[in-house]
N, C-alpha and C positions, 0 to 999 in steps of 0.2 A: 730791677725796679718793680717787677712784677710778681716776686714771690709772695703770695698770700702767706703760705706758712710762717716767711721770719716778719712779718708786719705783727700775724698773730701774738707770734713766741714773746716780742718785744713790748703787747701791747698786755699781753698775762703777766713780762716779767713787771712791768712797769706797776700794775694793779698790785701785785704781791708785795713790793716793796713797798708802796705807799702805805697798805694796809698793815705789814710787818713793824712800819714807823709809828704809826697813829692806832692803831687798835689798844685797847684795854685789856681785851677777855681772851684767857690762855687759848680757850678753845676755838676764836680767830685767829690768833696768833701759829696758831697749828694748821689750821686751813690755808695761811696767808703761805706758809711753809711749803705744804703741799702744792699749791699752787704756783711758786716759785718752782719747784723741782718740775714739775710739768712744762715749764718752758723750755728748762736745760734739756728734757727729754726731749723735745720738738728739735731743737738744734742738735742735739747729738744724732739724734735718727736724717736730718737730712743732712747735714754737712761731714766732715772726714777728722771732724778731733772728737778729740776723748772727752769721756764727761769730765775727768777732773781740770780738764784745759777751759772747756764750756766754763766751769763756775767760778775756777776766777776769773776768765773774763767777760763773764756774760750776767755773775750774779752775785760779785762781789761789793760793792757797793751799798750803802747803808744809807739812810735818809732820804727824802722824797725826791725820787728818780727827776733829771734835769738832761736836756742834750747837753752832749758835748761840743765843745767848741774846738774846731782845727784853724786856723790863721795862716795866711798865707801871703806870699811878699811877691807883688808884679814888677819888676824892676827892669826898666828897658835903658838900653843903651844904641846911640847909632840904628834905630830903628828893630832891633832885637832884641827877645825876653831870654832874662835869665832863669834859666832852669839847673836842677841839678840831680848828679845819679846818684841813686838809693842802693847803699849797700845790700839791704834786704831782699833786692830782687832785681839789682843793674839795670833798672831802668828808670827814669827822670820824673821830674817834678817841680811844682815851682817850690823855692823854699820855703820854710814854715813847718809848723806841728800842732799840736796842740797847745793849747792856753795854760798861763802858769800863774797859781797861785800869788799874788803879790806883785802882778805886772797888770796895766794898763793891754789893752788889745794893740793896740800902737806898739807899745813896748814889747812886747812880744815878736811881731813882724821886722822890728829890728834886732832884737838878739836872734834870733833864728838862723836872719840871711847872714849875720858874720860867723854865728857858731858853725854856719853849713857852708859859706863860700868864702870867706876873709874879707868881703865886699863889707866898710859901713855906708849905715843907711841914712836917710832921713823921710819919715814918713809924708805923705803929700798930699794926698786924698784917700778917702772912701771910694772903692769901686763896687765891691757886690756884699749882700749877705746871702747866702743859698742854703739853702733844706738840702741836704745830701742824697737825702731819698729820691729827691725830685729830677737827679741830672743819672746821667748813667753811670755811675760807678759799681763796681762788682756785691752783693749783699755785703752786709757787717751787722755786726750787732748789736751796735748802737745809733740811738738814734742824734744824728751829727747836725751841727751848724759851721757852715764853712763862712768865714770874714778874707773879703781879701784888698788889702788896701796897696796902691801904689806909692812905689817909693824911688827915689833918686841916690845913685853912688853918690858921696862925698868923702872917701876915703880907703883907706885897708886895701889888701894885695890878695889875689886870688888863694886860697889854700881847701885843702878838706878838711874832714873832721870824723868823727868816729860811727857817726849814721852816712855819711855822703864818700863816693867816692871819685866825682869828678863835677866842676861846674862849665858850662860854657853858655853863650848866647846865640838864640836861633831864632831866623825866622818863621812868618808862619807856612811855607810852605816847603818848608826843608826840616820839620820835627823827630827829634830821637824817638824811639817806642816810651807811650808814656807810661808812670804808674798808675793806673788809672784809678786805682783805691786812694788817690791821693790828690790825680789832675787829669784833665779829657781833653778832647779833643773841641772838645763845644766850650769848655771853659777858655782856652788858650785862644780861641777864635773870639769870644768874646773880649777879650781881655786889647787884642789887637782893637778890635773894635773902638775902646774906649783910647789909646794909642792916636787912631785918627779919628777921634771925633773928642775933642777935648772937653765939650760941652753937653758931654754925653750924661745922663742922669745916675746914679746909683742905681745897680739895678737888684731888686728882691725877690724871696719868692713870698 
């Protein structure tokens, strides 16, 4: 949360692209370029991938730069949250991903948890919106908006899927290692929070 340099990278890739959108004159357009490639250099010099990894994921994107949005499903049972293990790195997360085109945020949080645990959903409340930046997750490079709405089983049998490789329900003082790129420790604490305090407010940053 404290990296100056990928606030910079993000905050020059962000400025390039807007300008790369909306500029007229070849000769900003050329600048806006440059400037765009200066970011990818700032991330290729501190982090451990390649430039051509950097630009698709860090400067592929076209039109006036927007966060991205991740969604996430708090789904307790019997007094324990569901979480589930991530193929990419065996270790857990609440379900959820990113937001999809032609889905509702709602809707989202429930195709997720059956895609990711065979659990169906039905969504119930609003619990947080969070700035990614703001909680301790490991840098990335994009600037994220994290939704996570509570939700109730009403159906489906436990299974995986082709990003998860195990689900199960935990309290909160018996937690799997989490992926933290994805869930923390202060989120799942909070989330319990709202758990026992049912008149707990939405919380933002």
């Amino acid at each position: 949360m404290s990296e100056k340099w990928l606030e910079w990278a993000k905050e020059l890739q962000s400025i390039a692209q807007a300008g790369l959108t909306y500029t007229k004159d070849p000769y900003d357009y050329e600048r806006y370029l440059e400037l765009r490639k200066l970011s990818t250099e700032i991330m290729n010099t501190y982090t451990e991938y390649d430039m051509h990894t950097i630009e698709n994921l860090f400067a592929n994107e076209t039109g006036y730069q927007t966060p991205k949005v991740d969604i996430r499903a708090a789904v307790f049972q019997h007094g324990e949250l569901l979480l589930v293990q991530e193929k990419e790195d065996g270790k857990w997360s609440l379900p959820g991903g990113w937001g999809d085109v032609g889905y509702t945020p709602a809707e989202v949080a429930v195709k997720e948890v059956q895609e990711e645990t065979g659990y169906i959903v039905k969504v119930v409340r609003l619990l947080a919106v969070l700035d990614k930046s703001k909680h301790p997750h490991p840098p990335s490079p994009y600037h994220t908006y994290k939704i996570i709405f509570q939700c109730e089983i009403v159906g489906g049998n436990p299974s995986t899927s082709i990003e998860t490789s195990a689900s199960g329900f935990f309290n909160r003082t018996n937690l799997p290692p989490l992926s933290t790129g994805r869930t923390t420790t202060s989120q799942i604490a909070l989330l319990f929070d709202f758990l026992h305090e049912p008149s707990k407010p939405v919380v933002y940053d």
